[in-house]
C-alpha positions as CSV (number, residue, x, y, z in Angstrom):
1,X,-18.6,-48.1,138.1
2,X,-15.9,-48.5,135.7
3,X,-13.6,-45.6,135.2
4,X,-14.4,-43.1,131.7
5,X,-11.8,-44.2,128.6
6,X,-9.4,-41.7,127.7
7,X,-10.5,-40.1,124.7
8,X,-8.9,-41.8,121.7
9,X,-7.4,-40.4,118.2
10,X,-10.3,-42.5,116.8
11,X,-12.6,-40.7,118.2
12,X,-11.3,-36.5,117.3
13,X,-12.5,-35.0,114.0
14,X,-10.7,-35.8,110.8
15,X,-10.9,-33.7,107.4
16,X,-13.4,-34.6,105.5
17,X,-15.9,-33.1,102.8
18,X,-19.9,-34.2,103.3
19,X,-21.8,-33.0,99.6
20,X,-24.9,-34.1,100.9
21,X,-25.1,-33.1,104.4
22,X,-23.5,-29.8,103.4
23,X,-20.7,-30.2,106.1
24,X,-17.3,-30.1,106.4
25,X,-14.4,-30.5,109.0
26,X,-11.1,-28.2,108.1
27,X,-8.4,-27.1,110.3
28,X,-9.0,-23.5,112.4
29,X,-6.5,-22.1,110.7
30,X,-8.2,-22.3,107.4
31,X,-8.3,-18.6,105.6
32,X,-11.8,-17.7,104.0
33,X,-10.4,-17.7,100.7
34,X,-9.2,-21.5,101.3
35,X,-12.3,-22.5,102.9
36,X,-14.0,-20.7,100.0
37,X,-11.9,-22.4,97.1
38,X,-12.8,-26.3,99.0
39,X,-16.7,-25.4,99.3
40,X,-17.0,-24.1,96.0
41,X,-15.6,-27.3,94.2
42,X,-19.0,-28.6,95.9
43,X,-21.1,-25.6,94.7
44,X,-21.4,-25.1,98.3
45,X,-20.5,-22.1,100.3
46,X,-19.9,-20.7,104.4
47,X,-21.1,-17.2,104.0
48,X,-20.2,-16.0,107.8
49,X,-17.3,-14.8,106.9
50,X,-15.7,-11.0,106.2
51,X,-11.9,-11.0,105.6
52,X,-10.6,-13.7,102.9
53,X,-7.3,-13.7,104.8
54,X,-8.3,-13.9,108.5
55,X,-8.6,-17.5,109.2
56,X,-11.6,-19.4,110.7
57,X,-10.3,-19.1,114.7
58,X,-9.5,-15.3,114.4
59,X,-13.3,-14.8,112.6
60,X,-15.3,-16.8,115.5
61,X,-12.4,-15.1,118.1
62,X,-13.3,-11.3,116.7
63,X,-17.0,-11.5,116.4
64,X,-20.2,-13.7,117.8
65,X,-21.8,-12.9,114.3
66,X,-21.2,-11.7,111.0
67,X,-23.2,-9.6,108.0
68,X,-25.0,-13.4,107.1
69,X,-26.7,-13.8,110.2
70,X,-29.2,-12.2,108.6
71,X,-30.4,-15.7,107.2
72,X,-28.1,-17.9,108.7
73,X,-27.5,-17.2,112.2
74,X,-24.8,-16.4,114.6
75,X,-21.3,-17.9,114.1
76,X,-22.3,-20.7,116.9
77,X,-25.1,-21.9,114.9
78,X,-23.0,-23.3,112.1
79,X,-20.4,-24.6,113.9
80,X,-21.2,-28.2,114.4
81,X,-18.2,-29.5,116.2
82,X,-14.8,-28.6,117.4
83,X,-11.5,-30.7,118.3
84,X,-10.4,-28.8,121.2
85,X,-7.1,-28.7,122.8
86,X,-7.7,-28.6,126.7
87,X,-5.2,-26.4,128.5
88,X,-3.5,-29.2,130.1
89,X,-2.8,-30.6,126.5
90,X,-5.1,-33.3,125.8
91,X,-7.3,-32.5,123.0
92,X,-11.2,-33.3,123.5
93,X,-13.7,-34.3,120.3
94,X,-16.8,-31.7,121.2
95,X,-20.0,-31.4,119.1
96,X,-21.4,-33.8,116.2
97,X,-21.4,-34.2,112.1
98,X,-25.1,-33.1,112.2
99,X,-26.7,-30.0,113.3
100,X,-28.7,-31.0,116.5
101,X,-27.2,-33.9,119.0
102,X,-28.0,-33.4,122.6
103,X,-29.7,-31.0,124.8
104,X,-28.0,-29.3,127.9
105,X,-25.1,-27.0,128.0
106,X,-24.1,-25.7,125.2
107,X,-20.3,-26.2,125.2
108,X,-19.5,-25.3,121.5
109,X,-20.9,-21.3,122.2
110,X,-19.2,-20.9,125.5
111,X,-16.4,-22.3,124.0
112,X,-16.3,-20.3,120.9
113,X,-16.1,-17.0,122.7
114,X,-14.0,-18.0,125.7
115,X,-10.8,-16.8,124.2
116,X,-7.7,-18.8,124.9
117,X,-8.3,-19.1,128.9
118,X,-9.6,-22.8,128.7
119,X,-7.8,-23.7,125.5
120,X,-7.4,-23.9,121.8
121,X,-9.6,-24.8,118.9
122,X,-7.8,-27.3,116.9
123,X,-10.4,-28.4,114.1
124,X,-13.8,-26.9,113.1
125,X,-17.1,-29.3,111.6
126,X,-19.0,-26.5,109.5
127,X,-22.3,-26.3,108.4
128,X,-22.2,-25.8,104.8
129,X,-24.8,-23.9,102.3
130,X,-26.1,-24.2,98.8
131,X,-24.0,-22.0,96.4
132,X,-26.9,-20.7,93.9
133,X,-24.7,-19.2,91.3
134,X,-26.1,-15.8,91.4
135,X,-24.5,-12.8,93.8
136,X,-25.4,-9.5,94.0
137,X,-24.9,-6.5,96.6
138,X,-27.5,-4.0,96.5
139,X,-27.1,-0.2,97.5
140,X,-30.0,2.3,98.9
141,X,-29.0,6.2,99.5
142,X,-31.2,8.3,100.4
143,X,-32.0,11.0,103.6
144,X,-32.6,9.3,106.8
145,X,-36.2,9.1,106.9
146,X,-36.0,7.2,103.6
147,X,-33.3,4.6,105.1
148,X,-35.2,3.7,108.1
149,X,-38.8,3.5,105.7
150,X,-37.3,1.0,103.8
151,X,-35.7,-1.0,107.0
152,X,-39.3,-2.3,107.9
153,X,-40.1,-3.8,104.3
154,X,-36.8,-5.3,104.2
155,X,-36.6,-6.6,108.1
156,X,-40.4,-7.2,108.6
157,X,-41.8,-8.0,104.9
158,X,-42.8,-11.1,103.6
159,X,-38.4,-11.1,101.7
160,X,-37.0,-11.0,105.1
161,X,-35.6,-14.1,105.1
162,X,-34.3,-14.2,101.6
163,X,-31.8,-11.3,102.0
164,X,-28.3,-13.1,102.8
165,X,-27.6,-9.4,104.9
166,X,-29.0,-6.2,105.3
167,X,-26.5,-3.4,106.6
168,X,-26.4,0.1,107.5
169,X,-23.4,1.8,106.7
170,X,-22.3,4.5,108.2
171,X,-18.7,6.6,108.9
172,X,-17.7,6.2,105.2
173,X,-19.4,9.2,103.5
174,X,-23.5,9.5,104.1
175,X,-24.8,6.5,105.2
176,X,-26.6,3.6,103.0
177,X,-28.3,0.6,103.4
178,X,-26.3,-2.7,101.6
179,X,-28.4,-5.5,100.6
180,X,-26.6,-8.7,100.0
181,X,-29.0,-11.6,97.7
182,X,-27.8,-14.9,96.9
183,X,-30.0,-17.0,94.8
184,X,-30.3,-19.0,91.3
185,X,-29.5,-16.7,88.2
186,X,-32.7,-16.7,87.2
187,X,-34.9,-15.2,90.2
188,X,-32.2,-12.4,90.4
189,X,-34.8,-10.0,88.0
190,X,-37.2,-10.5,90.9
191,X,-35.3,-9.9,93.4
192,X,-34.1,-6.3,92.1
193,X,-37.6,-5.8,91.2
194,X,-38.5,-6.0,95.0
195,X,-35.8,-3.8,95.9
196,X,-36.6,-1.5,93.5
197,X,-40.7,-1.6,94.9
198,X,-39.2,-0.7,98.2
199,X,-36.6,2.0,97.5
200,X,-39.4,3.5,95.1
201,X,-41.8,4.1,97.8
202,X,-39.2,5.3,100.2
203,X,-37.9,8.1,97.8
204,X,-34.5,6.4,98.0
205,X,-32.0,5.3,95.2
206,X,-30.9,1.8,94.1
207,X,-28.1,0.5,93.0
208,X,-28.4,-2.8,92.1
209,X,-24.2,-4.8,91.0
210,X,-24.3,-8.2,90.2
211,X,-20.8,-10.0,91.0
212,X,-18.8,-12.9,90.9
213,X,-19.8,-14.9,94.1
214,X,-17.7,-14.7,97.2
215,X,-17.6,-16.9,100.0
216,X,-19.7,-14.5,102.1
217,X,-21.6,-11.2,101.1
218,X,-19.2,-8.5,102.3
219,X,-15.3,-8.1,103.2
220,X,-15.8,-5.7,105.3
221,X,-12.8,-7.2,107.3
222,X,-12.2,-8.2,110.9
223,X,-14.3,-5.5,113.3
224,X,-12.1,-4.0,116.1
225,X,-15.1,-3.7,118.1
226,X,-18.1,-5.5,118.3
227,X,-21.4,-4.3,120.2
228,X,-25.0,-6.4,120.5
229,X,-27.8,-4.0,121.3
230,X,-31.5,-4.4,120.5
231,X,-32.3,-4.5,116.9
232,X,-34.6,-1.1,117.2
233,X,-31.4,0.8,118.2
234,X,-28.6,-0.5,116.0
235,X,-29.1,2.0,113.5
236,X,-28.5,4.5,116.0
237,X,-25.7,3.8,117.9
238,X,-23.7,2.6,114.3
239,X,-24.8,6.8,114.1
240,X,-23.5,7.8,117.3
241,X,-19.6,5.9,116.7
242,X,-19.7,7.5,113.3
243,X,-19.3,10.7,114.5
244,X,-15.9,10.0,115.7
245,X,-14.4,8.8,112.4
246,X,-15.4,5.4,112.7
247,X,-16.6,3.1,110.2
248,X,-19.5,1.0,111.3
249,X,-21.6,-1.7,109.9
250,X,-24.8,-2.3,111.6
251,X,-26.4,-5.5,111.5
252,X,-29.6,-4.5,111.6
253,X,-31.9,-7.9,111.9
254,X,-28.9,-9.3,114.7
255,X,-28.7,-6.1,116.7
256,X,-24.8,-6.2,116.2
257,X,-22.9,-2.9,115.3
258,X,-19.2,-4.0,114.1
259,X,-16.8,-0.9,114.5
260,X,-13.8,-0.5,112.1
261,X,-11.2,1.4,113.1
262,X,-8.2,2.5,111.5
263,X,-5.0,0.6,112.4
264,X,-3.2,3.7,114.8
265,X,-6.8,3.8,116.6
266,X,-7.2,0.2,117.1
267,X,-5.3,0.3,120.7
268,X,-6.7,0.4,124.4
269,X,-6.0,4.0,124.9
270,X,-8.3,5.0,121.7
271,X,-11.2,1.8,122.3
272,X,-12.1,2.6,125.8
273,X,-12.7,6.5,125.7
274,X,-14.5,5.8,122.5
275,X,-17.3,2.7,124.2
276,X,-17.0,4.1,128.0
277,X,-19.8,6.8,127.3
278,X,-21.6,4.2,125.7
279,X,-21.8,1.2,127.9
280,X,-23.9,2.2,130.7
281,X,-27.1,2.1,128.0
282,X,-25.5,-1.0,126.5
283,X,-25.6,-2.8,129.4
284,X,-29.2,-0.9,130.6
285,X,-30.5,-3.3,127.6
286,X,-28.8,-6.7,128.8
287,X,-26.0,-5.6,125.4
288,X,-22.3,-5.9,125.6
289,X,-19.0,-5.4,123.6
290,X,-16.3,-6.3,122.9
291,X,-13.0,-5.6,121.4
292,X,-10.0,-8.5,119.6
293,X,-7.6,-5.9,120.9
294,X,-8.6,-6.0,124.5
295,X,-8.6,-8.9,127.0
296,X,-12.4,-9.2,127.7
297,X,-13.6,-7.7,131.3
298,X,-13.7,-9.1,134.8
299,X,-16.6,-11.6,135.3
300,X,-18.8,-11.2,138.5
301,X,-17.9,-12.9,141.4
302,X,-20.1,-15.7,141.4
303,X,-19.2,-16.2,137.9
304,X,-15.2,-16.1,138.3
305,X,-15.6,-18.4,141.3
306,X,-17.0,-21.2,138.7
307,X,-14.9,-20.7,135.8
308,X,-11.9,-20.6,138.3
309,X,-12.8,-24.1,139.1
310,X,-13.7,-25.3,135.4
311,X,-10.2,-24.2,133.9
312,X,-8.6,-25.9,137.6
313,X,-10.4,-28.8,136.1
314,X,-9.5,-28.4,132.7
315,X,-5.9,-28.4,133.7
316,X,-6.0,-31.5,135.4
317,X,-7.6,-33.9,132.9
């Protein structure tokens, strides 16, 4: 059998724009804001995103999903390709221009979360999405009976799928409900109309702020810690970190809770008293978390055994 090619130049990424397949291939260190200012020459946008100066590696590095997952999916899902610098220095061309390929092992989401143990990205290949022209972030207070009655209309009704995010915030003053909407200027009316209905019927208050569109429905910023629970108990445990001065946006549809803390709390010694008591349950539930600050946990034993002999592996070729 004749012996593999060495992966050529030819053959990585290069930058380039696709209009009509709605993809794109930019360097990771891309910021939001420059990612947004290329898209939105296309009237296209990348709404998984939360702090316009973080770049595109230290977004996919800090989190598995973002406020947009609501509609669009986790980071992974829109992440077609990757130029990848192996740890031994050679850089490998991984993923496609188009969103499905191959079946099999999905290198792109091990990758994406792996940290810097078996390398570097180098390049992203995005999946792109329609910029509609109309943006608009809708608020819901009320008491906590009223919040949770008008989860299930927006999470369950027949609009689920329309909203670009639906949040519970809590830790900064009472908690709310933020409901992000992208869509053509002129079905914004019934959009707020349906929010209205559902707020109505709740006994909770709307407030409904049209804006100038952003590349992604929130800046909430880079979270300091990230947990995945089930869906049913997101509201819940974004309750239970609240309680010790933390500012928590709960994904509700993704069963994601991203924790903000301030920056003299965002160390080791404040992280780990502050998730300890709550792990146990996480994990009770198949959940996890994680933190950018801390260097992610021991794998099991059958599990360090392999990756011990991929990165041996990825050193050598």
């Amino acid at each position: 059998m004749k012996a593999p090619q060495p992966l050529t130049s030819e053959r990585l990424f290069t930058e380039f724009v696709d209009p009509v397949d709605a993809t794109l291939c930019v360097p990771a260190n891309t910021t939001a804001a420059q990612l947004q200012a290329q898209t939105a020459t296309h009237h296209l946008r990348f709404p998984l995103l939360a702090d316009p100066a973080a770049s595109l590696a230290e977004h996919f590095a800090a989190a598995t999903h973002a406020p947009a997952s609501h509609r669009f999916g986790a980071h992974c899902d829109n992440v077609l390709g990757i130029n990848w610098r192996l740890p031994s220095g050679r850089t490998a061309r991984i993923g496609e221009r188009v969103v499905k390929t191959t079946t099999g092992y999905d290198w792109l989401r091990f990758l994406l979360h792996s940290g810097s143990r078996f390398g570097e990205p180098l390049d992203y290949v995005l999946r792109l999405r329609p910029d509609s022209r109309f943006h608009a972030v809708a608020r819901i207070d009320g008491s906590a009976t009223s919040l949770h009655a008008c989860l299930h209309p927006l999470l369950r009704g027949g609009w689920m799928h329309w909203w670009d995010a639906v949040d519970y915030i809590a830790g900064d003053g009472p908690p709310f409900l933020r409901i992000a909407i992208h869509c053509p200027p002129h079905e914004a009316d019934a959009f707020q109309n349906e929010l209205s209905r559902i707020a109505s019927q709740s006994r909770a208050q709307l407030t409904f702020t049209p804006s100038a569109f952003p590349s992604a429905p929130s800046t909430d910023g880079l979270p300091d810690i990230v947990l995945k629970t089930t869906p049913d108990r997101t509201t819940a445990l974004a309750d239970a970190l609240a309680r010790h001065s933390v500012r928590c946006v709960a994904l509700c549809y993704s069963g994601v809770v991203h924790a903000h803390l301030p920056p003299e709390r965002a160390r080791a010694e404040h992280i780990l008293p502050l998730i300890q008591p709550l792990a146990p349950d996480l994990h009770a539930l198949g959940g996890d978390w994680r933190s950018r600050h801390l260097p992610p946990p021991p794998p099991a034993t059958a599990e360090a055994a392999w990756l011990r002999t991929l990165e041996d592996a990825l050193h050598a070729h």
